[in-house]
N, C-alpha and C positions, 0 to 999 in steps of 0.2 A: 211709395203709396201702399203697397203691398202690406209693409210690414204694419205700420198704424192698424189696417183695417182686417188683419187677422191677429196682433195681438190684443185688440180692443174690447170692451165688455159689449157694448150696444153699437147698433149700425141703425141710423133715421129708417123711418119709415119708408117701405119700397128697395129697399138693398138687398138685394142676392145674396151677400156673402156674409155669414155667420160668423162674428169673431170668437175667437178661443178664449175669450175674458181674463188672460194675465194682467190686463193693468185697468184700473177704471176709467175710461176717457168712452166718449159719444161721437162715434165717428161719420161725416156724412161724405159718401164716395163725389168724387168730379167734379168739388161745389166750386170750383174754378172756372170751369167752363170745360171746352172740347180743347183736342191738343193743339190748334192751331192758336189757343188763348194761351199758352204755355210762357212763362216767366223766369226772369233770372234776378234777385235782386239781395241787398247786402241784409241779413240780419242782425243781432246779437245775441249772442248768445253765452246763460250764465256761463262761467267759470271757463270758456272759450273764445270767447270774443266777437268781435265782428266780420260774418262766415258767409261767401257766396252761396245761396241757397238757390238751387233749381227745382223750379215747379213745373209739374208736368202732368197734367189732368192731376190736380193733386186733389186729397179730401182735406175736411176742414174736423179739425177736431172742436165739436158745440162744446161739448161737456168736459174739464180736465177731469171733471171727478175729484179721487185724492191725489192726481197725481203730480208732481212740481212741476210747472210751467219752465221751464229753461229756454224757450222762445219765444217770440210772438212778434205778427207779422197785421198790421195796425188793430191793434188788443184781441188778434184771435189768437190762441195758440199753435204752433206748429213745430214745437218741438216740447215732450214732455218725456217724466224718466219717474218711473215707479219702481224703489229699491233697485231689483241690477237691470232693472226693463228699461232700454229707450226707443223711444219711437219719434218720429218726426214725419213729416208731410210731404217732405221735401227730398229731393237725391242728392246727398253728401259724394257720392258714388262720381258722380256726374264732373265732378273739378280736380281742380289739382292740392287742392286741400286737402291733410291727412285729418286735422285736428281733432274731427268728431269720431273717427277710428282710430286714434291716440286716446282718448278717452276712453270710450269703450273699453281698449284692451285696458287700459290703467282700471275700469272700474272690475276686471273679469281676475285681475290680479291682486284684487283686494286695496287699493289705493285711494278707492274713492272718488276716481276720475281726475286725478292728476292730471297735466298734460304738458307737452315741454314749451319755453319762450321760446325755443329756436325759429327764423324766420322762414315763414312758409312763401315760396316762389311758387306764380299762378302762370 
């Protein structure tokens, strides 16, 4: 949640925290609810596939801006990626999935976000 809401341009009305404007997205803190409202459920996601996404006071990204939607979670976004910027809503962190930091590094090595078939055990 962090990262969404300090790399973001805009944060809704009433948010404490100021984002850094690296990527264009309209970010709104906790709109999940409290952390006992806290969620685990499958997404998709482009060029990754179908990825256990854990939510956890998460924010809601309103506005992609220009950035490419790469998730969404029933038609809001919660994963989106501006040139080498990603951000999502969600804790990748959280499972035993590498795929979305097999990305990443593939996108930090110039590859474009490659990421391998090999099968991921949860």
């Amino acid at each position: 949640e962090i990262g969404v809401r300090l790399v973001g341009s805009e944060m809704c009305i009433r948010d404490r925290v100021k984002g850094m404007g690296l990527i264009d997205v309209t970010v709104k803190r906790n709109a999940y609810g409290r952390q006992v409202m806290s969620f685990e459920t499958d997404v998709d996601i482009k060029g990754i596939g179908r990825f256990p996404a854990v939510f956890i006071r998460a924010p809601v990204i309103e506005d992609p801006g220009r950035s490419e939607v790469m998730a969404a979670l029933d038609g809001t976004p919660v994963m989106v990626r501006q040139g080498n910027i990603l951000a999502m809503t969600f804790h990748p962190e959280l499972t035993g999935d590498a795929r979305i930091h097999e990305y990443f590094i593939s996108m930090a090595w110039g590859r474009g976000g490659y990421i391998s078939t090999a099968a991921v055990k949860r």
